[in-house]
PDB file of N, CA, C and O in Angstrom:
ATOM      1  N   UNK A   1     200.587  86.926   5.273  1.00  0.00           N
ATOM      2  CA  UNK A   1     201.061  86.597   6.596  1.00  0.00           C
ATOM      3  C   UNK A   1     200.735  85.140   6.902  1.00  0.00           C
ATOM      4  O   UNK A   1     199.702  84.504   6.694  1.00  0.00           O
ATOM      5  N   UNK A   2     201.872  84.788   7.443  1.00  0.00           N
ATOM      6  CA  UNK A   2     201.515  82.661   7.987  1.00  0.00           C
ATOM      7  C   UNK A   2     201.193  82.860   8.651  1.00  0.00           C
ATOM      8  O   UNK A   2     201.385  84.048   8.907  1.00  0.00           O
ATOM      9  N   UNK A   3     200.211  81.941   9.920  1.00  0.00           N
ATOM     10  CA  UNK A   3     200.016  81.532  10.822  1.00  0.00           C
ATOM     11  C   UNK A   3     200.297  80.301  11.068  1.00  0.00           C
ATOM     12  O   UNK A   3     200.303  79.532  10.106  1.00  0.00           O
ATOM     13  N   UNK A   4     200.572  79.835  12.272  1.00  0.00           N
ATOM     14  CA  UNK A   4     200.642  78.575  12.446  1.00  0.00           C
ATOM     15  C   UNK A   4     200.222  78.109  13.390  1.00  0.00           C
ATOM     16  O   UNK A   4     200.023  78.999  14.217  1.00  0.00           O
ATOM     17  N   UNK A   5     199.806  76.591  13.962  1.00  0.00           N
ATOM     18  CA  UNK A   5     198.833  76.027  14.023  1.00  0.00           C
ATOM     19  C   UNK A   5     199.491  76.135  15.939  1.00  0.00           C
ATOM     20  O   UNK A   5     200.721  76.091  15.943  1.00  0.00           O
ATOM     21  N   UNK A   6     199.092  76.214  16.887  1.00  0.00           N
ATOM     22  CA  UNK A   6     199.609  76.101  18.417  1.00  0.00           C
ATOM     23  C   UNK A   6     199.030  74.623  18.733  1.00  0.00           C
ATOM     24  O   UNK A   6     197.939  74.219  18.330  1.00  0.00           O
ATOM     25  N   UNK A   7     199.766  74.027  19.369  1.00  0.00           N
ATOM     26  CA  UNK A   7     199.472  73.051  19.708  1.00  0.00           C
ATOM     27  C   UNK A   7     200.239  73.209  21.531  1.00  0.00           C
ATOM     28  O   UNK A   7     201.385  73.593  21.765  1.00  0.00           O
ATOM     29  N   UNK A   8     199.050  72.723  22.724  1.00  0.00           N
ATOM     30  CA  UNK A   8     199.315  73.099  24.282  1.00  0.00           C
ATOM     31  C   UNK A   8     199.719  71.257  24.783  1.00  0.00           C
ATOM     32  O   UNK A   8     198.895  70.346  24.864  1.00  0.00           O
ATOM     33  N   UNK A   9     201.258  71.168  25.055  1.00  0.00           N
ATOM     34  CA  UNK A   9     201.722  70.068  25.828  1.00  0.00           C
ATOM     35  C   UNK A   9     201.559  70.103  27.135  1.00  0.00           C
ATOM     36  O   UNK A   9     201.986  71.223  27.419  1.00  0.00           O
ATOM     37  N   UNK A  10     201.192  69.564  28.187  1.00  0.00           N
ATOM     38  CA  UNK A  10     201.700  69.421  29.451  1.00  0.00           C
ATOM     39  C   UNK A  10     202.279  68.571  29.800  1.00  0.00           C
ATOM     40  O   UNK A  10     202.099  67.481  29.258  1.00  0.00           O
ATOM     41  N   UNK A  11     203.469  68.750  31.131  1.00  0.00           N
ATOM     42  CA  UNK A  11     204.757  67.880  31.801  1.00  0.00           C
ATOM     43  C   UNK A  11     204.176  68.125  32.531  1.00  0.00           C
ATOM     44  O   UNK A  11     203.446  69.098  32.724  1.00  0.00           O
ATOM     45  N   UNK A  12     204.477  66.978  33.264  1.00  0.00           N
ATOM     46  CA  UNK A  12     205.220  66.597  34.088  1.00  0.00           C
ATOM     47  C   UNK A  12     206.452  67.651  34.780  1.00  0.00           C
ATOM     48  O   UNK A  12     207.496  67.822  34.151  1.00  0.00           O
ATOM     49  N   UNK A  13     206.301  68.106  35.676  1.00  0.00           N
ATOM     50  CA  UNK A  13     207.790  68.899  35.921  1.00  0.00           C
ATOM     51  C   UNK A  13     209.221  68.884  35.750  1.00  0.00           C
ATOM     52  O   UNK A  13     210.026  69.716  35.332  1.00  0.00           O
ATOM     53  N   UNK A  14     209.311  67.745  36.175  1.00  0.00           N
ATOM     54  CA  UNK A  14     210.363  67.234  36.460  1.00  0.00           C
ATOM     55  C   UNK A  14     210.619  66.485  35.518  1.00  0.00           C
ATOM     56  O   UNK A  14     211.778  66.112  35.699  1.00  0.00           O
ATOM     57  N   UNK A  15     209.842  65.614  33.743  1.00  0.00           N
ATOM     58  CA  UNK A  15     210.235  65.991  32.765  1.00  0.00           C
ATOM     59  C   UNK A  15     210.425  66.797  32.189  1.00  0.00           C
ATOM     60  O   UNK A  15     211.150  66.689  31.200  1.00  0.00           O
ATOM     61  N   UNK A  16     209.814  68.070  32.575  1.00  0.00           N
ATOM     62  CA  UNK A  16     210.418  69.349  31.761  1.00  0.00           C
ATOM     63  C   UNK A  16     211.865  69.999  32.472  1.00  0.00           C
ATOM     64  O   UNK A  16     212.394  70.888  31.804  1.00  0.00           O
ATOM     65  N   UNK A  17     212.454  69.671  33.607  1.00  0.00           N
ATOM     66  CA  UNK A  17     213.756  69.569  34.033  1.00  0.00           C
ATOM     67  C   UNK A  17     214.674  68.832  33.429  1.00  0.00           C
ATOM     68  O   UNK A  17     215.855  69.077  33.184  1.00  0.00           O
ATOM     69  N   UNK A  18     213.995  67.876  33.205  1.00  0.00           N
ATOM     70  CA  UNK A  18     215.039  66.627  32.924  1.00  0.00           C
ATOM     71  C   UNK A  18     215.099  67.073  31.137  1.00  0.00           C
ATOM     72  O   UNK A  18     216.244  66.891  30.724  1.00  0.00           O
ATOM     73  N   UNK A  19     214.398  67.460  30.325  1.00  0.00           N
ATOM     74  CA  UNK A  19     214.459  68.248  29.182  1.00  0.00           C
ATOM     75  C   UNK A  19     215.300  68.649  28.914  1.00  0.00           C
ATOM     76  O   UNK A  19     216.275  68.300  28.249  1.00  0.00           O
ATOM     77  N   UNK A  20     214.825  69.966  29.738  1.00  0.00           N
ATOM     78  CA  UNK A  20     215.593  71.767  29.931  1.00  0.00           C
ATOM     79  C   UNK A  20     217.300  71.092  30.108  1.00  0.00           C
ATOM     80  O   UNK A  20     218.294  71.493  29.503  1.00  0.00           O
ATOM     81  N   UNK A  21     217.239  70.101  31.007  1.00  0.00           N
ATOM     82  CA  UNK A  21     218.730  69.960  30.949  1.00  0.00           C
ATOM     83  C   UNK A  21     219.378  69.364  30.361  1.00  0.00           C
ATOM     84  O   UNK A  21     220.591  69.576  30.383  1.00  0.00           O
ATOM     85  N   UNK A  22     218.919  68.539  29.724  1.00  0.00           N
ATOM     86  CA  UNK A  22     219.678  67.914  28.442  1.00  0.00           C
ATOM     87  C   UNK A  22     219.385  68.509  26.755  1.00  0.00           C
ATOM     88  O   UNK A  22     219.832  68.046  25.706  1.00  0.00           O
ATOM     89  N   UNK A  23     218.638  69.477  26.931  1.00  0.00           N
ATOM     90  CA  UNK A  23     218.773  70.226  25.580  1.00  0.00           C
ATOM     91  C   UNK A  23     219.769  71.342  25.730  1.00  0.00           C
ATOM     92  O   UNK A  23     220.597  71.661  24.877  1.00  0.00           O
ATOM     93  N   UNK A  24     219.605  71.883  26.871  1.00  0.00           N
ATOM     94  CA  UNK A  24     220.834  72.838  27.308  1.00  0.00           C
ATOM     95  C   UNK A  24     222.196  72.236  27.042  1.00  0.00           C
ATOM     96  O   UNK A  24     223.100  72.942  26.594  1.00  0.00           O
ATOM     97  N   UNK A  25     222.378  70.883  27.318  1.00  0.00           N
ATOM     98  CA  UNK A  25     223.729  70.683  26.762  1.00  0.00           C
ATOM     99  C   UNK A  25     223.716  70.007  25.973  1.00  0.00           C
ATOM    100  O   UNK A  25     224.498  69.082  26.194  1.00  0.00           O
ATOM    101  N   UNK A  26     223.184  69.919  25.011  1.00  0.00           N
ATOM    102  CA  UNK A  26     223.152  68.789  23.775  1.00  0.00           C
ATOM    103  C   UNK A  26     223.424  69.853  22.981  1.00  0.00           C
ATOM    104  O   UNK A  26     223.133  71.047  22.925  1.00  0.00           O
ATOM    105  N   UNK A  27     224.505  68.528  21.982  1.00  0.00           N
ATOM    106  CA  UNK A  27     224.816  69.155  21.048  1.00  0.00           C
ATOM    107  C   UNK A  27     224.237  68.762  19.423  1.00  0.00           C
ATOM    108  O   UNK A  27     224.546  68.008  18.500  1.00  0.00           O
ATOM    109  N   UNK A  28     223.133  69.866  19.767  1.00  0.00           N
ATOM    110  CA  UNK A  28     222.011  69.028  18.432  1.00  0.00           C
ATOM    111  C   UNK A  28     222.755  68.566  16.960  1.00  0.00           C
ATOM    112  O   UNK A  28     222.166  67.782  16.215  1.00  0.00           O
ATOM    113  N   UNK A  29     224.336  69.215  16.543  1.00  0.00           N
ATOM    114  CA  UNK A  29     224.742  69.087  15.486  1.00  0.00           C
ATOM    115  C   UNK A  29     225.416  67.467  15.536  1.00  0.00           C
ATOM    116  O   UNK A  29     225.940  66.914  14.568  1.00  0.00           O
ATOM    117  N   UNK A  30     225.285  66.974  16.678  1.00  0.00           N
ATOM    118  CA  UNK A  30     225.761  65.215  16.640  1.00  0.00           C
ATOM    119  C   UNK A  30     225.021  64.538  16.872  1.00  0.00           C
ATOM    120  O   UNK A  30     225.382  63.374  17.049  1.00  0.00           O
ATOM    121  N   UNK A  31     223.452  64.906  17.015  1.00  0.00           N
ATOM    122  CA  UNK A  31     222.516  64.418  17.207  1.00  0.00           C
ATOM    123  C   UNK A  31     221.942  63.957  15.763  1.00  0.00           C
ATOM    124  O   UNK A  31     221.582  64.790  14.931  1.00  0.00           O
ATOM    125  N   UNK A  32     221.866  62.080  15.457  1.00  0.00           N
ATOM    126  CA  UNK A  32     221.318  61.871  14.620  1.00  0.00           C
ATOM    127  C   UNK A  32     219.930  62.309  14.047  1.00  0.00           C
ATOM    128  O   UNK A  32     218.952  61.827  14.618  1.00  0.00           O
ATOM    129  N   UNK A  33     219.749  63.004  13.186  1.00  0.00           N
ATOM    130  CA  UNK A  33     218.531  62.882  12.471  1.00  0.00           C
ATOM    131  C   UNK A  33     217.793  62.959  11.537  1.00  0.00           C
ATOM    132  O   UNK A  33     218.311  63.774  10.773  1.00  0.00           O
ATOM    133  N   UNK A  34     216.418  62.416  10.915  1.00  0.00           N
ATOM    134  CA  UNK A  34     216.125  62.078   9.403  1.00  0.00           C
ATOM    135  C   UNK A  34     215.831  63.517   8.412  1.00  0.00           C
ATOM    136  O   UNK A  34     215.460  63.534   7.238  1.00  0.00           O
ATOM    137  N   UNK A  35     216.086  64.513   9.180  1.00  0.00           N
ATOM    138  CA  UNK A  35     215.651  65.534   8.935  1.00  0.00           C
ATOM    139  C   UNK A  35     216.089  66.801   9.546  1.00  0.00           C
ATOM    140  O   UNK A  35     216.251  66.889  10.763  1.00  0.00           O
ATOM    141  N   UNK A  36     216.284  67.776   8.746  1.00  0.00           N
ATOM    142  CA  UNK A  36     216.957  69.116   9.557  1.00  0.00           C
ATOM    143  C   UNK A  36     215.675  69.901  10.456  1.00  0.00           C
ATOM    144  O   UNK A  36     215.850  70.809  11.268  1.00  0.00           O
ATOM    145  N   UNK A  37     214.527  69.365  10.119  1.00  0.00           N
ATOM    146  CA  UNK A  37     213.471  70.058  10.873  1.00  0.00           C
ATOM    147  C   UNK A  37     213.582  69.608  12.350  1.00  0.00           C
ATOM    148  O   UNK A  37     213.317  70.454  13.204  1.00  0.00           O
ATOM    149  N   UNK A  38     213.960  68.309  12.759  1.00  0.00           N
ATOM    150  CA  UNK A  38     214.176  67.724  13.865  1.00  0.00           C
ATOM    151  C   UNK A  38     214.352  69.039  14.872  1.00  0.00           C
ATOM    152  O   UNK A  38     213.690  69.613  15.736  1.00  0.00           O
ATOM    153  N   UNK A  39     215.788  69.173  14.159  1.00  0.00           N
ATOM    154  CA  UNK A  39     217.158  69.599  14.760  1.00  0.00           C
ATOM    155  C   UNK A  39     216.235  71.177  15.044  1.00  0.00           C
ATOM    156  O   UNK A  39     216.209  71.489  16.234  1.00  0.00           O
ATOM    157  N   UNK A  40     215.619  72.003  14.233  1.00  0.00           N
ATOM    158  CA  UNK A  40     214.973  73.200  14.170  1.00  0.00           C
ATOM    159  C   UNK A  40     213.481  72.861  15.661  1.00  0.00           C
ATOM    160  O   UNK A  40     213.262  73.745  16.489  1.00  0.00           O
ATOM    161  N   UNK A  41     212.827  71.745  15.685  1.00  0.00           N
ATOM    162  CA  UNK A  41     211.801  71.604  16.738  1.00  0.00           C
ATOM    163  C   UNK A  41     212.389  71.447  17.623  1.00  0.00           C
ATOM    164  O   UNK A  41     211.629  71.734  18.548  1.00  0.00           O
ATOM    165  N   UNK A  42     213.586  71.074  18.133  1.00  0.00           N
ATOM    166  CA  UNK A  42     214.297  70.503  19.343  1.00  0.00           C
ATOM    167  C   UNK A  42     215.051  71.952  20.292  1.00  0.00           C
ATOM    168  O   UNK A  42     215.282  72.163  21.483  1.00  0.00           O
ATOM    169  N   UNK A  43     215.253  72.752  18.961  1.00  0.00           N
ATOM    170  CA  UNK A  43     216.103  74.418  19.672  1.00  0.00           C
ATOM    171  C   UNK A  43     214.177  75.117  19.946  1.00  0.00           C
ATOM    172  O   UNK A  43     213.871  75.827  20.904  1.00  0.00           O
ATOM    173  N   UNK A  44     213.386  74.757  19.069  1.00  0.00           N
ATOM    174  CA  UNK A  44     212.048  75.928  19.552  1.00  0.00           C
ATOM    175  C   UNK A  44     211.481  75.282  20.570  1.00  0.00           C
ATOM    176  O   UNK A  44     210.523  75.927  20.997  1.00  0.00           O
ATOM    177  N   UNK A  45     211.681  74.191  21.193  1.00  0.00           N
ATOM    178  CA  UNK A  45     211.238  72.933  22.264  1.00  0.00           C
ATOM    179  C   UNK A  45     211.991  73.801  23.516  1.00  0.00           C
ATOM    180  O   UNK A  45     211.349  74.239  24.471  1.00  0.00           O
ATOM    181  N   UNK A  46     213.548  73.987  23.347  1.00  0.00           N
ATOM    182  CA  UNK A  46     214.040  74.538  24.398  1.00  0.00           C
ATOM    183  C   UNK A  46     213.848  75.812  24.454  1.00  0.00           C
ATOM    184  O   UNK A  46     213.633  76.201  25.602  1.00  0.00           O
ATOM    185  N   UNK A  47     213.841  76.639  23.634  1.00  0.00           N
ATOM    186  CA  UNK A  47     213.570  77.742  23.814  1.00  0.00           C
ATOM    187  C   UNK A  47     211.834  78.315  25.062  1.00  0.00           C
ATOM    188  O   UNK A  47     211.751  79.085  26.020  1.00  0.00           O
ATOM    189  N   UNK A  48     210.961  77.584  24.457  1.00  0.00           N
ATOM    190  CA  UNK A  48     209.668  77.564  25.272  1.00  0.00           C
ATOM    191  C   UNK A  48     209.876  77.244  26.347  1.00  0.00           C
ATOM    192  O   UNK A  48     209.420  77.969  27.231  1.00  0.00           O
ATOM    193  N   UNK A  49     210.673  75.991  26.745  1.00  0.00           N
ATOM    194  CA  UNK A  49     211.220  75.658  28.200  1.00  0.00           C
ATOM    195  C   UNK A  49     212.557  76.307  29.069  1.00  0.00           C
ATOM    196  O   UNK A  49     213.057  75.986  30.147  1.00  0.00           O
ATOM    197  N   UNK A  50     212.895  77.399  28.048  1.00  0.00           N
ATOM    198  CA  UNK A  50     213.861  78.174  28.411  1.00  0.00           C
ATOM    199  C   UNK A  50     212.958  79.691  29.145  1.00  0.00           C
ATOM    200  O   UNK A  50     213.386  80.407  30.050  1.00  0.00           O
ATOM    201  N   UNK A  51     211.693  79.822  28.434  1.00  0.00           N
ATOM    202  CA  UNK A  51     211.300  80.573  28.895  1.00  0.00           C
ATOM    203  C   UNK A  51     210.539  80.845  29.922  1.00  0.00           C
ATOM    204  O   UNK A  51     210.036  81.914  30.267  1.00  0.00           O
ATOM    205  N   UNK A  52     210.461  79.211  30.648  1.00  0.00           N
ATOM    206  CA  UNK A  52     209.711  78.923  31.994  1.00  0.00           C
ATOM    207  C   UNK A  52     210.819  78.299  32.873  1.00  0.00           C
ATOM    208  O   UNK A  52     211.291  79.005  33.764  1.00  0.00           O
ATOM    209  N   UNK A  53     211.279  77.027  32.701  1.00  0.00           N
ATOM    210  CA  UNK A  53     212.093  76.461  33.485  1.00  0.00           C
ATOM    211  C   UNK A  53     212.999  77.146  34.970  1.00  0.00           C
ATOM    212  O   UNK A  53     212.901  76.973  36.185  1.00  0.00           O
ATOM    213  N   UNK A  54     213.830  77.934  34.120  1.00  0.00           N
ATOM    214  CA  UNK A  54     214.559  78.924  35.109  1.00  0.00           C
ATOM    215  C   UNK A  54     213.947  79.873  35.955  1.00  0.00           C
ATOM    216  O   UNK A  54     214.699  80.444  36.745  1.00  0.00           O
ATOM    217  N   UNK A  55     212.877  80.137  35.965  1.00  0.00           N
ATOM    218  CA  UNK A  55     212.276  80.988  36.618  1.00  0.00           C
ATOM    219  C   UNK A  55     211.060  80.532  37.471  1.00  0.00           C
ATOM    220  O   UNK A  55     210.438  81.259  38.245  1.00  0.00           O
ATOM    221  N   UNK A  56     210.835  79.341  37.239  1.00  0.00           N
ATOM    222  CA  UNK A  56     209.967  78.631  38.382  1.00  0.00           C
ATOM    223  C   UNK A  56     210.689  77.223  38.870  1.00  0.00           C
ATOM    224  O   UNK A  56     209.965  76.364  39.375  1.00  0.00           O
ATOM    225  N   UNK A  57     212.015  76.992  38.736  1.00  0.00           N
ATOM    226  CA  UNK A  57     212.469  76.103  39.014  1.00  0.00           C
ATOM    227  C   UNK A  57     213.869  76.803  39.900  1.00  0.00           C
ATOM    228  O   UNK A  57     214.382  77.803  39.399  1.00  0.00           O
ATOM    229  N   UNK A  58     214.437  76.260  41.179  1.00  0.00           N
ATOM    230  CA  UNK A  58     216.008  77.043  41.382  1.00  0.00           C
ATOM    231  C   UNK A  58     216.702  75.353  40.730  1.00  0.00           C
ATOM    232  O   UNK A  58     216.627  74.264  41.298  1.00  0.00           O
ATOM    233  N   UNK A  59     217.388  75.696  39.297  1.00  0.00           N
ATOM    234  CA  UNK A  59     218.283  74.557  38.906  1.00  0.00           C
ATOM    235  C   UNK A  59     219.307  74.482  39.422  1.00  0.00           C
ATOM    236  O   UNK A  59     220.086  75.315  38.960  1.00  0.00           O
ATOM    237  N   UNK A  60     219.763  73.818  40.256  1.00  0.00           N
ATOM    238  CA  UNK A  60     220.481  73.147  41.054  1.00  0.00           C
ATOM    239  C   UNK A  60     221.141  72.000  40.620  1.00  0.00           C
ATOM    240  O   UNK A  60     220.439  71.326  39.865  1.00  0.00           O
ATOM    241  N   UNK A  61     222.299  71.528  40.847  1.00  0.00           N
ATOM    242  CA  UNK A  61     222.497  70.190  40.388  1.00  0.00           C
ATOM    243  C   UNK A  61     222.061  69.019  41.008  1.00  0.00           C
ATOM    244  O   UNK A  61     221.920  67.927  40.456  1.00  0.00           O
ATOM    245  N   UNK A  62     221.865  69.277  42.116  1.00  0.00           N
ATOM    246  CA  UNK A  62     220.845  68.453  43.157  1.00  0.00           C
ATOM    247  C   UNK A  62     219.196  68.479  42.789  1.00  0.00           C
ATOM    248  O   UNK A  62     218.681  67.361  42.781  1.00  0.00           O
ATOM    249  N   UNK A  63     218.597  69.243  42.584  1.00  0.00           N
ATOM    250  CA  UNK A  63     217.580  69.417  41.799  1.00  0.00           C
ATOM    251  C   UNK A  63     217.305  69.154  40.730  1.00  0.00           C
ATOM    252  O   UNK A  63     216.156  68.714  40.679  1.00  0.00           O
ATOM    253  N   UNK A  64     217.942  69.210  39.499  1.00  0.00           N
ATOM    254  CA  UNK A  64     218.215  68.198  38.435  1.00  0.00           C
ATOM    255  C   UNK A  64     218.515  66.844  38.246  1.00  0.00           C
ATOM    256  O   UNK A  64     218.153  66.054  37.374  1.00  0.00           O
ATOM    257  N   UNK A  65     219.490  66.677  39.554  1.00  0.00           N
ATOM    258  CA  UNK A  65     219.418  64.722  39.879  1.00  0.00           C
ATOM    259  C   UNK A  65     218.190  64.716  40.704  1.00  0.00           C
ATOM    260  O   UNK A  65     218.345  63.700  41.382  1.00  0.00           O
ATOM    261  N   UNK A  66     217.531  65.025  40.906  1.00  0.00           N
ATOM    262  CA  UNK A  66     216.150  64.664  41.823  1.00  0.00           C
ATOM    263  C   UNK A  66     215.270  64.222  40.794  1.00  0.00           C
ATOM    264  O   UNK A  66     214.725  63.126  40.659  1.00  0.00           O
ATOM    265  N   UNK A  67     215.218  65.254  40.088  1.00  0.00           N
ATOM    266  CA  UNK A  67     214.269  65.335  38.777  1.00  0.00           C
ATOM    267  C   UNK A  67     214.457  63.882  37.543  1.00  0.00           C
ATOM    268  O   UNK A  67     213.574  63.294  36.919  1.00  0.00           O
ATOM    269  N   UNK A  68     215.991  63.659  37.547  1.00  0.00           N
ATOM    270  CA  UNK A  68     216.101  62.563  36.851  1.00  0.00           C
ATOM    271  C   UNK A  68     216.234  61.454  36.894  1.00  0.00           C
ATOM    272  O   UNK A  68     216.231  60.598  36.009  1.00  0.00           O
ATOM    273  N   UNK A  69     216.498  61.356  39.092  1.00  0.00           N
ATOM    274  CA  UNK A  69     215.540  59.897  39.947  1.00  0.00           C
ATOM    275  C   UNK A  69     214.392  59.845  39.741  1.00  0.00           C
ATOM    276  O   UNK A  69     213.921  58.774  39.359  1.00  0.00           O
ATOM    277  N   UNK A  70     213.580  60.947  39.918  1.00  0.00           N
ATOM    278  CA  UNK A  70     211.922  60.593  40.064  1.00  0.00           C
ATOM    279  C   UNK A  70     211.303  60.506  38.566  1.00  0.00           C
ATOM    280  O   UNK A  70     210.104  60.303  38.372  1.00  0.00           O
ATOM    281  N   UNK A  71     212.263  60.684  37.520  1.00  0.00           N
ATOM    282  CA  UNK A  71     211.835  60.493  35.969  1.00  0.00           C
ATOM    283  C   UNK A  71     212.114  58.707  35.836  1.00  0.00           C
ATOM    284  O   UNK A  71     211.238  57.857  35.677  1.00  0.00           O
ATOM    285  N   UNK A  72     213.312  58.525  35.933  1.00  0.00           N
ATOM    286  CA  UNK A  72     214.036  56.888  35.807  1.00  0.00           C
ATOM    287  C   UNK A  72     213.346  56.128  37.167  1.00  0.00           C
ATOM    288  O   UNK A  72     213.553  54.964  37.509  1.00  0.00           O
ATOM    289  N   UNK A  73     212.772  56.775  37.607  1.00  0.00           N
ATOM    290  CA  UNK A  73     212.118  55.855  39.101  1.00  0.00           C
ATOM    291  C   UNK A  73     211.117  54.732  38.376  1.00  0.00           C
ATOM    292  O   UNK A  73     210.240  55.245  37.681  1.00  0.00           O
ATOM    293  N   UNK A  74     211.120  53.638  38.421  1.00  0.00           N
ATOM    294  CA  UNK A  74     210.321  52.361  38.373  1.00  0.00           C
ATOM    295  C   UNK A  74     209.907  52.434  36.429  1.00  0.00           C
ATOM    296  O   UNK A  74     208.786  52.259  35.952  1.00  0.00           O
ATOM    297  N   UNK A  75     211.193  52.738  35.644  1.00  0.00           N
ATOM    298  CA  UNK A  75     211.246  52.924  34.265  1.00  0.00           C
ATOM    299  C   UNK A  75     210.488  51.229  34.026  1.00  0.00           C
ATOM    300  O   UNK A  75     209.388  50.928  33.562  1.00  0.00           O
ATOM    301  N   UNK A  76     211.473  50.466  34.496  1.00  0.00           N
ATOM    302  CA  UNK A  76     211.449  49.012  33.894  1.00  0.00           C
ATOM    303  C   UNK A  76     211.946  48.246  32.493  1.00  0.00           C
ATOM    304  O   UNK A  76     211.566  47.281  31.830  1.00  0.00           O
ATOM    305  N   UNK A  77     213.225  49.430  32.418  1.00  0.00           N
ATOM    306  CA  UNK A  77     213.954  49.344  30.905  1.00  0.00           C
ATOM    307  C   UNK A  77     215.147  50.030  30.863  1.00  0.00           C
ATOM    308  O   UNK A  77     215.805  50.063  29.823  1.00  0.00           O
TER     309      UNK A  77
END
């Protein structure tokens, strides 16, 4: 039997909105990358944030542009 190793991130909220909503519509198969594992961490990335997001967040499209003013707020780039 594998185990594997857990590793605990914390967001920001409203980066994990701003996430949740652009992995939801991304289309990882036009998404450049050096490696197919990418593409495999990026669906188990949403999936974990699939399994919180919606249910402590009401996603809104107004709520999602809130989330991605107060992310791009004072970037400086």
């Amino acid at each position: 039997m594998s185990t594997h190793r857990v590793v605990k991130v914390e967001l920001w909220a409203e980066d994990a909105i701003v996430l949740y909503d652009w992995l939801a519509r991304a289309d990882l198969d036009k998404i450049p990358t050096d490696h197919k594992a990418v593409k495999q961490a990026l669906t188990d990335l949403f999936g974990r944030l699939d399994e919180i997001i919606p249910y402590e967040f009401d996603l809104t499209a107004a709520r999602i542009a809130d989330a991605r003013d107060q992310v791009s707020k004072d970037m400086g780039w």
